[in-house]
N, C-alpha and C positions, 0 to 999 in steps of 0.2 A: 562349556562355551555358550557363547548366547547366540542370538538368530542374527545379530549384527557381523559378529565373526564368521558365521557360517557361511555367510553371503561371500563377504570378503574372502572367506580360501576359496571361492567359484571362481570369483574373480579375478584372480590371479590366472588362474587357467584360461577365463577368455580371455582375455590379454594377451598370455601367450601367444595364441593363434592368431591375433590381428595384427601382433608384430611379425608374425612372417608375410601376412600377407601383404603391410606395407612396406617390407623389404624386398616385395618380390620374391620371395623363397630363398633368398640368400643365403642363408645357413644350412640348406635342405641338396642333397644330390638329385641332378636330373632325374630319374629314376625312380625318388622317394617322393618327389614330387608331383609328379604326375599321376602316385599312386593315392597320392591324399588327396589331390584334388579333381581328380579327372571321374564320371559318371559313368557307371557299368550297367547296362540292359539288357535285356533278355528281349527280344520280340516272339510273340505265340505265334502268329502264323509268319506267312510268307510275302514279301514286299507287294506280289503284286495285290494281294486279297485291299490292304493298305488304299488302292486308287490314286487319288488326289490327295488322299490325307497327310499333312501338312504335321511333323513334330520333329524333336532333336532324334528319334531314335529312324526314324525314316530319314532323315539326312544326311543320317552319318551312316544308313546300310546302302543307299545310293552311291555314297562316296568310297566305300569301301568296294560297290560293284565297279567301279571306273579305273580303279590302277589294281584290283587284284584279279576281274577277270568277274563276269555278269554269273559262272555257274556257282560260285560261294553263299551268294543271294537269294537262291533257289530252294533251300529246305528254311523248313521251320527251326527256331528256337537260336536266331542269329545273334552274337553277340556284339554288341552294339558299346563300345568304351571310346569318347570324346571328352574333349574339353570345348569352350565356349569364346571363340577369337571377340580379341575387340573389331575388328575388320569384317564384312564391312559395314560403315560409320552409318549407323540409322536403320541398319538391316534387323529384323527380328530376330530374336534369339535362335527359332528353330532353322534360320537361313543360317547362322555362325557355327552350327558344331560344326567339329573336325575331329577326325581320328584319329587315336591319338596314334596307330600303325603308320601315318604318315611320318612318322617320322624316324619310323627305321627300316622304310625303303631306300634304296639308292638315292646320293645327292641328289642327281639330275632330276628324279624320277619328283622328288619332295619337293623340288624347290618348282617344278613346271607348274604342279596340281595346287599347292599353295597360291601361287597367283593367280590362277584360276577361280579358285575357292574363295578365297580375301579380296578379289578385284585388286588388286595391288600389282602391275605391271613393275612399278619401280622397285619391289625388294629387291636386296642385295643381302650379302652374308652373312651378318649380324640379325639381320629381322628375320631369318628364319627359325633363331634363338627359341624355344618353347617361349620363354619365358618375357620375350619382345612379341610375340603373338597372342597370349592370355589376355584376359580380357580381367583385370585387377580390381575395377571397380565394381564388376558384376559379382563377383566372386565377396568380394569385402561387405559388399549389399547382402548379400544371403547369409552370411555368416551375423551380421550386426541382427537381421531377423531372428536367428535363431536363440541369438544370447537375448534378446528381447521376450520371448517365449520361455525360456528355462531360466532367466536371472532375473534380467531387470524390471518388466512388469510382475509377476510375483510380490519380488520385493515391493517395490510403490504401494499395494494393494495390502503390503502389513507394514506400513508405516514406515520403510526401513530407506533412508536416503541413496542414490541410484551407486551402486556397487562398482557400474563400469561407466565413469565420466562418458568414458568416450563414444559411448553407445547412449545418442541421449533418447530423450524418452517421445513418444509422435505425440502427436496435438490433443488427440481424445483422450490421453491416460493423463496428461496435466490436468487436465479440464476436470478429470477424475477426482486426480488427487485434491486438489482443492474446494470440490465440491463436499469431498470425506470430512475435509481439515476443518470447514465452515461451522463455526461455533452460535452462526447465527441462521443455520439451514432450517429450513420450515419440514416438521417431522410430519411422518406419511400417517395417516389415518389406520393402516394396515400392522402397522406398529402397536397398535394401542387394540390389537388380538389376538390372541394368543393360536399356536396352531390347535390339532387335535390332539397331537403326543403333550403336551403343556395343560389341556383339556384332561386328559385322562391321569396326568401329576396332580391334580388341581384337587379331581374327585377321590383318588389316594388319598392325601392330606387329606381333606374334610373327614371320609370316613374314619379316618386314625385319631378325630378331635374329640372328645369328651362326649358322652350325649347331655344336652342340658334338661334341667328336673323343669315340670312345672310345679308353681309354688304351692301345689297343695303335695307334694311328694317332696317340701323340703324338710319335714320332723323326720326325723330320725334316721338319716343319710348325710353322708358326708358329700356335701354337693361341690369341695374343691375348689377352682376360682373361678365357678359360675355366677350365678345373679347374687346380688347380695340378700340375705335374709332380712324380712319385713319382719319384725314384731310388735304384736299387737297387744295391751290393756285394754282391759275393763275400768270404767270409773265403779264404784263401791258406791249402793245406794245409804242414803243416810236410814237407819233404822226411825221406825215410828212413836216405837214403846215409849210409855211414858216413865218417868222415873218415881222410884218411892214416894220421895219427899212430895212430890206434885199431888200422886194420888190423894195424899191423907189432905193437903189442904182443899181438896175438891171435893172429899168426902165430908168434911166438916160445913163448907161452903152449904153444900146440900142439907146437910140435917139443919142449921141452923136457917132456911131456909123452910124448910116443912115447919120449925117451931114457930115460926113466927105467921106462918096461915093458919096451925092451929089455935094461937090466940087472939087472929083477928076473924076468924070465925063467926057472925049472928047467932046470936040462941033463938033456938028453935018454940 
């Protein structure tokens, strides 16, 4: 299979998960619901060491002090399982948890502290519903995050077109991708050196090359496909000797030559 397919069976599995969440858990029992999506914590010490500090797991052990009774809250290692209400409208996340025990205390007891908790005086019977209380968009936000981190940025970053449409991609990985894709991108300087591990491949190869001769160690070695052989002549001096033939009329040249001083000669 190739890294295009590979992507695509990921894909399929987010999907999955974002079609339940924008069904609201429809296909899922109370029960199973709450267990896939609801956040389990541990607190190390004990609420009060905590002060003013302000989080979802100090909210939700406050709230759990208020309809079960303030001595539950008293030892360390309290466990802390909420979900995160849309209710209420502009409040911060760590004011929204709610436990999810709330909801199998007594009607009366659920429905008092809910309105309490949510500001919501007006609920009635249906909005006590888990699933009329969740907070669907927050929840579909972190989810699209995560497939972000494990799918779709990944892919982008190996050229591979975005896996899950529906999780599109934020503004700085576009900015990316097209920056990668730019056939006309002006190349960094840092490119054009190699590191040290490419440095020391570099001095491998040269050592493994041939040694080259210099050219007075080219006779009588086979130098391979190094420098090309120079060879040099001598020009051949013309000899000086004179030839036979030459000498005798030179010789003749002479004596005849000496006869002709001894007959012009003075007498003495």
């Amino acid at each position: 299979s190739t890294l295009k397919d590979c992507y695509a069976s990921v894909a399929n599995i987010a999907n999955h998960w974002i079609d339940i969440l924008d069904t609201n858990g429809e296909s899922l029992d109370t029960d199973e619901l709450v267990d896939l999506i609801s956040e389990n914590r541990n607190m190390s010490r004990q609420l009060e060491d905590y002060g003013v500090q302000k989080g979802t797991s100090q909210t939700t052990a406050r709230r759990l002090g208020e309809f079960l009774g303030s001595e539950i809250i008293k030892d360390k290692g309290l466990n802390c399982k909420f979900i995160i209400s849309q209710l209420p409208h502009g409040a911060p996340i760590t004011e929204r948890a709610v436990p999810t025990a709330i909801w199998k205390a007594e009607p009366a007891v659920m429905k008092h502290y809910l309105r309490k908790w949510l500001k919501a005086p007006e609920m009635e019977d249906e909005d006590f519903d888990i699933r009329n209380v969740l907070d669907w968009d927050y929840y579909l936000e972190r989810l699209n995050n995560t497939i972000r981190k494990i799918i779709t940025i990944p892919a982008a970053l190996q050229k591979v077109p975005n896996p899950v449409p529906r999780v599109p991609h934020p503004d700085w990985l576009q900015t990316t991708v097209r920056k990668m894709n730019d056939k006309y991108k002006q190349r960094s300087i840092k490119n054009m050196f190699g590191t040290a591990s490419d440095s020391k491949t570099l001095l491998g190869k040269k050592e493994r090359t041939p040694h080259l001769l210099d050219i007075e160690d080219f006779q009588g070695k086979n130098t391979g496909p190094g420098r090309p052989i120079v060879h040099s002549t001598r020009r051949q001096r013309r000899s000086k000797t004179i030839p036979p033939n030459k000498e005798a009329m030179v010789s003749d040249k002479s004596n005849s030559e000496n006869e002709a001083e001894s007959f012009s000669a003075p007498d003495e």
